[in-house]
Every structure is written in structure tokens, then in C-alpha cells.
C-alpha positions as CSV (number, residue, x, y, z in Angstrom):
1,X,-18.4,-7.6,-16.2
2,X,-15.7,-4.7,-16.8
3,X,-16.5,-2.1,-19.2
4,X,-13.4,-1.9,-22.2
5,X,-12.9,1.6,-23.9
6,X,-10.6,2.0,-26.6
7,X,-7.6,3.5,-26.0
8,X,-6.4,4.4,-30.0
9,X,-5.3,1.1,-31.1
10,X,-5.2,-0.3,-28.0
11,X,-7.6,-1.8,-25.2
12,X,-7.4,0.0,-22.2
13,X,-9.5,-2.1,-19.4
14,X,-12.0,0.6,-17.0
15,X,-12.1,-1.4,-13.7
16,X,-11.3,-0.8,-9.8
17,X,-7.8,-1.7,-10.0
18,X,-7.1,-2.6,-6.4
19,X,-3.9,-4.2,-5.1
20,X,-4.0,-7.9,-5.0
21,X,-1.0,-10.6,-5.4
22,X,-1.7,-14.5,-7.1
23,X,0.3,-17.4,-6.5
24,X,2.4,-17.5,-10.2
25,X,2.0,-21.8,-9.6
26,X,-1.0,-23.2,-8.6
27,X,-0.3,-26.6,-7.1
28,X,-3.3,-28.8,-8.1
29,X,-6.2,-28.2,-8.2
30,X,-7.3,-24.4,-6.6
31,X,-9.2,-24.4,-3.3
32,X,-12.7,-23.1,-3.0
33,X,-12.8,-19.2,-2.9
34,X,-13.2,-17.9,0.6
35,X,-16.8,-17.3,1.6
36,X,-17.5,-13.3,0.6
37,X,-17.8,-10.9,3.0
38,X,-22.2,-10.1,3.4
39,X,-22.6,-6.6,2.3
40,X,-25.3,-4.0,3.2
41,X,-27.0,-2.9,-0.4
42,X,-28.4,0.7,1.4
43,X,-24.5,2.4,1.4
44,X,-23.9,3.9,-2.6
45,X,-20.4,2.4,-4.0
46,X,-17.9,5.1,-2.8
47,X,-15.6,4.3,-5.9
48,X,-16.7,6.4,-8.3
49,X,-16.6,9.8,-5.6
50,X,-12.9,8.8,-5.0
51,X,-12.1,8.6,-9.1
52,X,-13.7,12.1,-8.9
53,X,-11.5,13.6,-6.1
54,X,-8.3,12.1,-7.5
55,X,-8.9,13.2,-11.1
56,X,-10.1,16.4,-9.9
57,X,-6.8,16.8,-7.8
58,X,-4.7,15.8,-10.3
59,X,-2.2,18.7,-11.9
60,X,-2.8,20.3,-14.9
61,X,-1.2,18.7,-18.0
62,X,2.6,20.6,-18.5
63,X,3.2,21.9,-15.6
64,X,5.2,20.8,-12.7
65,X,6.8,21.6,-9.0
66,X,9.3,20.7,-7.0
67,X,6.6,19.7,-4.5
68,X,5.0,17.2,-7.2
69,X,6.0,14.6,-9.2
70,X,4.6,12.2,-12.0
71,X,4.2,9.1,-12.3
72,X,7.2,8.9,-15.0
73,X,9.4,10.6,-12.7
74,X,8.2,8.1,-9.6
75,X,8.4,5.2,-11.6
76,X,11.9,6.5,-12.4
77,X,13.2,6.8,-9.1
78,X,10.9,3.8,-7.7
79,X,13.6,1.7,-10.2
80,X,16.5,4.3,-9.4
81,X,16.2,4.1,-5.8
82,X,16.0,0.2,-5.1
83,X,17.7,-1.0,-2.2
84,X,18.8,2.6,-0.9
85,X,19.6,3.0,2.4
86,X,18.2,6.2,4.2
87,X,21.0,8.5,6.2
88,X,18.9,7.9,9.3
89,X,17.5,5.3,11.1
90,X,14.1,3.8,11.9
91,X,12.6,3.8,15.7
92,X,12.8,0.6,17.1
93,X,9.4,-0.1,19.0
94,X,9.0,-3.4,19.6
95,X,7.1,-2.5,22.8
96,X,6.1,0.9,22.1
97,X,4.7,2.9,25.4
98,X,1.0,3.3,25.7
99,X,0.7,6.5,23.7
100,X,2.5,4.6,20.8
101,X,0.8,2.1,20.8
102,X,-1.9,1.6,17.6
103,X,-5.0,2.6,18.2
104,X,-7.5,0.1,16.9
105,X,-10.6,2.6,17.2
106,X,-8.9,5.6,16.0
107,X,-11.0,8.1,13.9
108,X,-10.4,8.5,10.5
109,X,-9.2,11.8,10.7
110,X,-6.2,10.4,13.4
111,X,-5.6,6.7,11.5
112,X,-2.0,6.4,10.8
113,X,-3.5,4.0,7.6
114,X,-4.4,6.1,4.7
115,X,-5.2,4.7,0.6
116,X,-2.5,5.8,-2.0
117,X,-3.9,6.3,-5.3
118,X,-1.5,5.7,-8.2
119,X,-3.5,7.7,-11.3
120,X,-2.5,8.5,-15.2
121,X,-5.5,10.7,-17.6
122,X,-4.4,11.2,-21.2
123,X,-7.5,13.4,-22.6
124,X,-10.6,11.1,-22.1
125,X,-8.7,8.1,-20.9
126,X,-7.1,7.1,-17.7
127,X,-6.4,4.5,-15.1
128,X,-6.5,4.6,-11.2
129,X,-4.7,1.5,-8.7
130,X,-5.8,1.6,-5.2
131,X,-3.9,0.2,-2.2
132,X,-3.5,0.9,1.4
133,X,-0.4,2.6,3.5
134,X,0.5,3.7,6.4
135,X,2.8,6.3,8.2
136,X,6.1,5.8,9.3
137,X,8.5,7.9,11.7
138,X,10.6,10.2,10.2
139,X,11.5,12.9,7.8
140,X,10.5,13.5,4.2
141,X,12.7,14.4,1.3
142,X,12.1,17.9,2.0
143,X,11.2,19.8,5.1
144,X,7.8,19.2,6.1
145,X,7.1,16.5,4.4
146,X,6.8,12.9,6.2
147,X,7.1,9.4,5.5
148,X,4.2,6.5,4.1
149,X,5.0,3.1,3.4
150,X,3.2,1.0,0.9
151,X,3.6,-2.0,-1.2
152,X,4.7,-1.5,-4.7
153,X,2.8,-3.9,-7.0
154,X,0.1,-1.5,-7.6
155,X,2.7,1.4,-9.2
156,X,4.4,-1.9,-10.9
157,X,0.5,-2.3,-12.1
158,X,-0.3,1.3,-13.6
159,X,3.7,1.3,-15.2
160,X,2.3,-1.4,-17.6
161,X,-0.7,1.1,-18.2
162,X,-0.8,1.6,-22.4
163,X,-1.2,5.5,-21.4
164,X,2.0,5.6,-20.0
165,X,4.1,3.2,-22.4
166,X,4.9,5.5,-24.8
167,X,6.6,7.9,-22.3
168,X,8.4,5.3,-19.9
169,X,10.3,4.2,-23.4
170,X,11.0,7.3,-25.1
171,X,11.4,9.4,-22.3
172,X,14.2,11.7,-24.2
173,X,12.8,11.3,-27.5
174,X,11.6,14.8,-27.7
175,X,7.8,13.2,-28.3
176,X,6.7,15.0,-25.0
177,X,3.0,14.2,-24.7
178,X,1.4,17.6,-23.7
179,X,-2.0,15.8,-22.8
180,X,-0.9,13.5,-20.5
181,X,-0.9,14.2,-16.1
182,X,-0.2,11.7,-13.8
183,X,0.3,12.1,-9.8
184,X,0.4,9.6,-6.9
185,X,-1.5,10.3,-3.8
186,X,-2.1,9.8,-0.1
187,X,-5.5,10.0,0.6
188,X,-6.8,10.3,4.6
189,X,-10.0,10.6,5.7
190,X,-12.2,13.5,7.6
191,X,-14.0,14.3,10.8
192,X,-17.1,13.5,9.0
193,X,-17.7,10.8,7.4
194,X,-18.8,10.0,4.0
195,X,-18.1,9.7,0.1
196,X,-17.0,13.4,0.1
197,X,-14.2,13.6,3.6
198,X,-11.5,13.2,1.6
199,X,-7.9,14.1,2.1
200,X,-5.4,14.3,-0.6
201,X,-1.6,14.9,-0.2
202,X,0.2,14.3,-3.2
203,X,3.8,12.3,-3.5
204,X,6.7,14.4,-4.4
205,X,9.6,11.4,-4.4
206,X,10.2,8.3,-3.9
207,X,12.9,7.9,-1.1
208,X,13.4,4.3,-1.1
209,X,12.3,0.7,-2.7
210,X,12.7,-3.1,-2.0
211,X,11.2,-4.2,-5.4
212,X,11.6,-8.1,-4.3
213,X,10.2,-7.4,-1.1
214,X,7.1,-5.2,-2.9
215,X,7.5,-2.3,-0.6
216,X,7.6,1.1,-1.7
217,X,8.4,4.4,0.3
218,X,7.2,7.8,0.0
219,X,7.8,11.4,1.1
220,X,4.5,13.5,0.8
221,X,3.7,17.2,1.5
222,X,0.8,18.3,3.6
223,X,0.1,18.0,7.0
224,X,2.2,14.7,9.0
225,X,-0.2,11.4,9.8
226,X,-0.4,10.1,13.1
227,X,2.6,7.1,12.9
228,X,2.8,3.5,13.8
229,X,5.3,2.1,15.8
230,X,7.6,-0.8,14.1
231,X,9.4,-4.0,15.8
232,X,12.4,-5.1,14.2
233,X,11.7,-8.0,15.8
234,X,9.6,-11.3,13.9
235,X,6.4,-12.2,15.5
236,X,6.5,-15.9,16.6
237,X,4.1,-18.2,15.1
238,X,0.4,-18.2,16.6
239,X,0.8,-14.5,17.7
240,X,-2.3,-13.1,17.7
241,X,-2.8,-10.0,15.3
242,X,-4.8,-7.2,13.9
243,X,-4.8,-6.2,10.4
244,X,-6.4,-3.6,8.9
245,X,-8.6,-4.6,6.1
246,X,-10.8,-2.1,4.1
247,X,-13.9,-2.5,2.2
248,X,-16.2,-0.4,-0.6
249,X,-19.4,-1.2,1.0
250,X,-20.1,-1.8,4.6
251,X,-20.7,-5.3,5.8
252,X,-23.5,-6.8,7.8
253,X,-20.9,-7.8,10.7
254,X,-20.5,-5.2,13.3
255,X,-16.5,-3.8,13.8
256,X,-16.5,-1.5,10.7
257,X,-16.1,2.1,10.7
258,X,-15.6,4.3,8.2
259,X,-12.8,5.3,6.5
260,X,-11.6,7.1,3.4
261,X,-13.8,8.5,1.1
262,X,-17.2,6.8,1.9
263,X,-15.1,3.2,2.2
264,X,-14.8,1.0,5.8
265,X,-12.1,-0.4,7.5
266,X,-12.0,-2.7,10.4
267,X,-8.9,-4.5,12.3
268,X,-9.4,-7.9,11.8
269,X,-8.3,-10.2,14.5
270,X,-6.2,-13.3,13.2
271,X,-2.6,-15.0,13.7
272,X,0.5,-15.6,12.1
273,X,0.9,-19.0,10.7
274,X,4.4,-18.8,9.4
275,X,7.8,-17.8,7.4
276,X,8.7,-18.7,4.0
277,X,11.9,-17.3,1.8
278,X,12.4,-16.1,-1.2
279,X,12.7,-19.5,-2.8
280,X,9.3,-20.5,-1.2
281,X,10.7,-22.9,2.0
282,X,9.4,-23.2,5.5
283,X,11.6,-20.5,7.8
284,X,11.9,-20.3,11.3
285,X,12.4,-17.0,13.6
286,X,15.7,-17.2,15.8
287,X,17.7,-19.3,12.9
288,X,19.6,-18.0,10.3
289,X,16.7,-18.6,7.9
290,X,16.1,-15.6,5.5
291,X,12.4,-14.3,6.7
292,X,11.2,-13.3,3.6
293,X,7.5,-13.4,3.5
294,X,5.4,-13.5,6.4
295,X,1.9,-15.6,6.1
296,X,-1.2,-14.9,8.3
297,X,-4.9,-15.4,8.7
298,X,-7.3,-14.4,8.0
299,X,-7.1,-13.5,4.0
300,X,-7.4,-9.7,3.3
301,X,-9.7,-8.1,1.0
302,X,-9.0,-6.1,-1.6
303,X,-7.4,-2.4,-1.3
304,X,-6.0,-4.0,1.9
305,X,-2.7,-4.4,0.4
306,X,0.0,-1.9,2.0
307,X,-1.4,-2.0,5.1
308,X,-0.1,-2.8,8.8
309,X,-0.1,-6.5,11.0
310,X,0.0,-5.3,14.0
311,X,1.0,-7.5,17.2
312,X,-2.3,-7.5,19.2
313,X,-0.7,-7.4,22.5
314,X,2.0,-4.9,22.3
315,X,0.2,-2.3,19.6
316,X,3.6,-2.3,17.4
317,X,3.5,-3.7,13.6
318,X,5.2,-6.7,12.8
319,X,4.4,-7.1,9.0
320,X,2.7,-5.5,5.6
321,X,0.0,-7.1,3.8
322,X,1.1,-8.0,0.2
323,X,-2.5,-9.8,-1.0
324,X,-2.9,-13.9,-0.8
325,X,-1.0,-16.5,-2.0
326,X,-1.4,-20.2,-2.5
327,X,1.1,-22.1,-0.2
328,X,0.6,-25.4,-0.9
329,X,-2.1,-28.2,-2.1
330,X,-3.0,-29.2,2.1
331,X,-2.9,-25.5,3.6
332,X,-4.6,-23.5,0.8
333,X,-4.4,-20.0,0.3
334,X,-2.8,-17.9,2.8
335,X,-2.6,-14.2,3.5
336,X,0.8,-13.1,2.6
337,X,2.8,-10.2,3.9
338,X,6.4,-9.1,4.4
339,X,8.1,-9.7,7.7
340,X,8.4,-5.7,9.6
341,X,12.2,-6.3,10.3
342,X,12.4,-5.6,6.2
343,X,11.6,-2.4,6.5
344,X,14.7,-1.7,8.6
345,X,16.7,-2.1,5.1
346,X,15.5,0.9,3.8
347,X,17.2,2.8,6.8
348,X,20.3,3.3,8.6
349,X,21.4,1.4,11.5
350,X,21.2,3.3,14.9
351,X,23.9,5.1,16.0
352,X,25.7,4.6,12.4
353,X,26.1,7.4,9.9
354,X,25.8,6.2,6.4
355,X,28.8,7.3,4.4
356,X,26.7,6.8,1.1
């Protein structure tokens, strides 16, 4: 049962805040939950040693850098930035070469997938949101920084926080809260593994944002991620695929290695069942239906959201896990994603200049 502290006047909720997405409409009556993954009691929960690293990391109250940004100034640009197109353009890779390919056993230290940690502390208080990302070809805002992709719901999550209402509506009131710090990072894992190999990189912009897509791109300092290969291409339905899903604790089923910060991961085989668009009908690949959601099987676990679908056979990503959905009364819920060709909005055309 989640622990409330007060917040001043105001109830501020202590939980895991990990990226997950509802159905708004339930159509009758809910299915049965999905039968929980079986977990190993011997491994300590890792959650509390990554609060620790991120809070630790976090900036010191008043000051800032070019290099780092808070989550007011994010959240700013996150809103700012919506629908921009890049002045370059995105790789197409629909059949990437062997050594582009994505490497299902990687290490931790050489996964393109990393956790971004969206946290706000205001004295005693604050509030972390967990989700999944992965690296994308290309340059930062700045030189030396590189490019991770992410869904947004999570930064949408922490912007409702009660410790950072009062400066996301007076932000030029003058009331500057000299208490408050607040960063975003992208966390990667070490050559060893456990609660304590912990990478953090912290986000300096956002470059760019499809807020009715949920996807969220950032430009991070620190040394560059290994990076996945995208097809601008739709996966027919029944492709087979692997997405990566993570986990606190490690399960009894073998496939799971670790990952960030004393968590697993493990590519999860499955398939894509389907299109839908924004207005919730059936869409097809090769029509002129708008591909707007992608769903597949089988449903992700939480703190999965962010992350790659990843054709099985050619290695290249073809969607984005966005959390689970309810599709309709027969079907159930459904894993639900967003399609890889919308990433390509976020960037130029090849071989065009944008004149923005």
C-alpha cells in the first residue's frame, strides 16, 4: 500500500512512479489481469539504490549550466518544441548491415536501451518517474552530446507533481523557489553488475516532441550510447518481434540479464497484431490509413515504456512501447506502441535542407 507524506497542504503520493498508459474507456467489463511475472525473493529491490544515485546526482539548488537543465526549463521546451523538425535527417535502416543490427545479448555497458529518470526534491520532499529509452543516430544540441528517444507521459506525469506547480505557473513572478532542484537523466548500466553500476548523463534540452504521439527527444552530455538502427518502414502484421522489457527483481524464467542499477531486462519474443489511428480504427500498412498506434504482444511490464520493437529478423526497430491499452471487449488488452516511421517527423527528409 503506498506510503503518503505531506507535502504543506498538499498530499504528495511516495511510490515507484513507472511509465504506464490505461485505456481512458473501458468497453465492458475489464479482462482478467495478465498472470504476473514469478519473481525470485533472494535479489534486494534495486529501487531504492537508484532513488539514491539520482538524488545524489541531482544539482545543487540555484545553480545552473549550459550543459544542464531543469525540469521547468524541459517542460518548457518539451511544450515549446512540439512538432519541430530537426535540420538533419534520420538513417534509414530498414535492413541495417550485420554490425547494425541490435544486439539481443548485449552487455549492459554496450545496450543502446538505457532508463531516463525524470526527478524534482524541494527540501525533504520529491518525486522520481521511471521509463525506458533508447539511442538514436545523430547529433546532440551541442557538440558531443547525442541523441535518446523516449516516450513522454512520464515528464507529462512529474509536470503535475505539486512540487513543481507553483513554478510551471508563475514562472516570472519573481517567487523563485531557492529550495527546489530538478534534472532529467539517462541512466546506463556498468561492466559489473549490480545495485551500484550506475551511469548517469544528465539532459541538457529537449530537441524535439510529438506530444500526440507520446514521444520525447533528448540531447544528453557524456559519453555517446551504442545506437539502434530505425526502419521507416511499418512492420506487417504477424511479424515476429523483440521488445525489450525490464523488471525490479529477477524472474524465475531464464532470458534475463541484468541491467541498470541492480534491475533486469530481457527481449521478449512476440508479434505485431495490428494498426489503429488516432481516432481508434482498424488501419492497414500500404493504404493511405494514418498508422498511428502500433499494437503488439506480448504486454510490457512496467518501466518498459520508451523502449524499442525491434523486427526479429532484420535487427532494425519498427516501433516504441507506450504501456497497454484496452482495444476492445473480444481482443482484450493489448500492448500499445507508436509505429517507428513516426519518428521520422521529428527530422528532416534526406537530401532536403530544412529552411526553418
Amino acid at each position: 500500500m503506498p506510503l503518503i507524506r505531506p507535502h504543506r497542504n498538499l498530499l504528495v503520493p511516495f511510490v515507484r512512479a513507472y511509465a504506464t498508459v490505461d485505456s481512458a474507456t473501458i468497453v465492458a467489463r475489464p479482462p482478467r489481469p495478465p498472470v504476473p511475472i514469478p519473481l525470485s525473493t533472494q535479489d534486494p529491490d534495486p529501487r531504492s539504490a537508484i532513488d539514491s544515485h539520482v538524488l545524489a546526482a541531482l544539482p545543487q539548488a540555484g545553480t545552473s549550466s549550459r550543459s544542464h537543465a531543469s525540469l521547468p526549463e524541459l517542460i518548457t521546451q518539451y511544450v515549446d518544441r512540439s512538432g519541430h523538425v530537426l535540420n538533419f535527417s534520420l538513417p534509414y535502416e530498414p535492413s541495417p548491415a550485420a554490425n547494425r543490427r541490435t544486439d539481443f545479448d548485449a552487455r549492459p555497458e554496450d545496450s543502446a536501451v538505457s532508463m531516463i529518470a525524470h526527478c524534482v526534491r524541494d527540501g525533504d520532499f520529491h518525486k522520481i518517474t521511471l521509463c525506458s529509452g533508447f539511442a538514436l543516430e545523430g547529433p546532440g544540441q551541442r557538440e558531443g552530446e547525442s541523441l535518446t528517444l523516449t516516450c513522454a507521459h512520464t515528464l507529462e506525469e512529474i509536470r503535475r507533481s505539486p512540487l513543481l506547480h507553483q513554478t510551471l505557473e508563475h514562472p516570472s513572478s519573481g517567487m523563485s523557489n531557492t529550495t527546489q532542484t530538478s534534472a532529467t537523466f539517462v541512466i546506463t548500466g556498468g561492466s559489473v553488475p549490480g545495485p551500484n553500476s550506475i551511469h548517469l548523463n544528465q539532459v541538457s534540452s529537449v530537441m524535439s516532441s510529438l506530444r500526440r504521439s507520446d514521444l520525447l527527444l533528448l540531447s544528453k552530455a557524456g559519453p555517446s550510447s551504442a545506437t539502434l538502427p530505425v526502419s521507416p518502414y511499418p512492420a506487417p502484421q504477424h511479424t515476429r518481434i523483440r521488445a525489450h522489457f525490464v523488471v525490479d527483481q529477477k524472474p524465475d524464467d531464464i532470458g534475463w540479464r541484468p541491467w541498470v542499477g541492480g534491475m533486469w531486462s530481457k527481449w521478449v519474443s512476440g508479434s505485431v497484431l495490428g494498426y489503429r489511428d488516432f481516432a481508434g480504427r482498424e488501419a492497414q500498412p500500404g493504404t493511405y490509413d494514418a498508422l498511428s498506434h502500433l499494437l503488439f504482444e506480448p504486454l510490457p511490464t512496467a518501466g518498459s515504456s520508451g523502449g524499442p520493437i525491434v523486427d526479429e529478423e532484420t535487427g532494425a526497430v519498427v516501433g516504441i512501447m507506450l504501456g497497454t491499452r484496452m482495444d476492445n471487449r473480444v481482443e482484450g488488452v493489448r500492448g500499445w506502441g507508436a509505429p517507428s516511421e513516426t519518428i521520422f517527423e521529428m527530422f528532416s527528409l534526406p537530401g532536403l535542407k530544412n529552411k526553418r
